[in-house]
C-alpha positions in Angstrom: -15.6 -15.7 25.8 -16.2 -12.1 25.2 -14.5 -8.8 24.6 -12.5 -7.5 27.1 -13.9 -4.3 28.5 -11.8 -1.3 27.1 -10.4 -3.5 24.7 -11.6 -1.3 21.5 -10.1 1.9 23.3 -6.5 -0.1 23.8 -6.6 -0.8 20.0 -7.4 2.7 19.2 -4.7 4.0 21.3 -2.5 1.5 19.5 -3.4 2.7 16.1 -2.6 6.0 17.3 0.5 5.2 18.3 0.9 3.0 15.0 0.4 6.3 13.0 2.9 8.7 15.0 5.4 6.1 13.8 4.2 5.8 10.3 4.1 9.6 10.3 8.0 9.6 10.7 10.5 11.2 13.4 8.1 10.5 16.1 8.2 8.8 19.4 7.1 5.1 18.6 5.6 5.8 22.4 3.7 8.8 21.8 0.1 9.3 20.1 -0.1 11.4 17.1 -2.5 13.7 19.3 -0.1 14.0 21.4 2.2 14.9 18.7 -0.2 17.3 17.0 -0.7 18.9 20.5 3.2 19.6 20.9 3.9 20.1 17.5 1.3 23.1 17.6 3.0 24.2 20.5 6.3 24.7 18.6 4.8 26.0 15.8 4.7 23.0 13.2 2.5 24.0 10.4 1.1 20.3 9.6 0.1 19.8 13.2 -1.6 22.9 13.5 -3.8 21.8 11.1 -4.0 18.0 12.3 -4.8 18.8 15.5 -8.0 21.3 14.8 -9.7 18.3 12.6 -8.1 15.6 15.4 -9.9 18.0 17.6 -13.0 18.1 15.7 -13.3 14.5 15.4 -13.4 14.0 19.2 -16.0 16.7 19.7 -16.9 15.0 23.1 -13.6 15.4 24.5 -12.7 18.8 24.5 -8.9 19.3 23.7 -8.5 16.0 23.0 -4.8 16.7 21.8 -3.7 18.4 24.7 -5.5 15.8 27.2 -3.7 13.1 25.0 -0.3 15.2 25.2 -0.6 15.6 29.2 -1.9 11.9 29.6 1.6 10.6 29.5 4.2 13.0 30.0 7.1 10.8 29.4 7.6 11.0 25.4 8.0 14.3 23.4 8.7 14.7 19.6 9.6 18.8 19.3 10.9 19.8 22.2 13.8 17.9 23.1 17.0 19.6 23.6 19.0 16.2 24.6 18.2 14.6 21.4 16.9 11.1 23.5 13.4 11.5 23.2 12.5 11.7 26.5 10.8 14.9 28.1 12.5 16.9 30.9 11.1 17.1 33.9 9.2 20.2 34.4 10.1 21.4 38.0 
């Protein structure tokens, strides 16, 4: 019995998901690339900064927040005017 294919890069999309919610006031569903990617985007200091070294740190992936962010369009942190943390539908 041996490791799953893909199973390390499930685990490492869990922990990313494990630290959005950690972080606080996040979408337990989004990843915190994701969230430094739209957090940028609005203008949130913290993720400006988190997403250049997030950025750095996947060197082989270029934009690696904003692929993250567009990945799965569903979740949002910033931008919700309805409050239910769930992204419009962009028409």
């Amino acid at each position: 019995m041996g490791i799953e294919k893909g199973s390390f890069v499930y685990r490492l999309g869990a922990f990313d998901q494990f630290v959005n919610s950690l972080i606080g006031k996040g979408s337990r569903d989004q990843t915190f690339s994701a969230r430094c990617y739209e957090g940028r985007t609005y203008g949130v200091k913290w993720c400006i900064i988190a997403e250049k070294i997030l950025n750095f740190m996947f060197f082989w992936e270029p934009h690696h927040c904003e692929v993250s962010f567009f990945t799965d369009p569903t979740e949002w942190t910033y931008g919700n005017k309805d409050g239910d943390g769930v992204r419009n539908k962009q028409d």
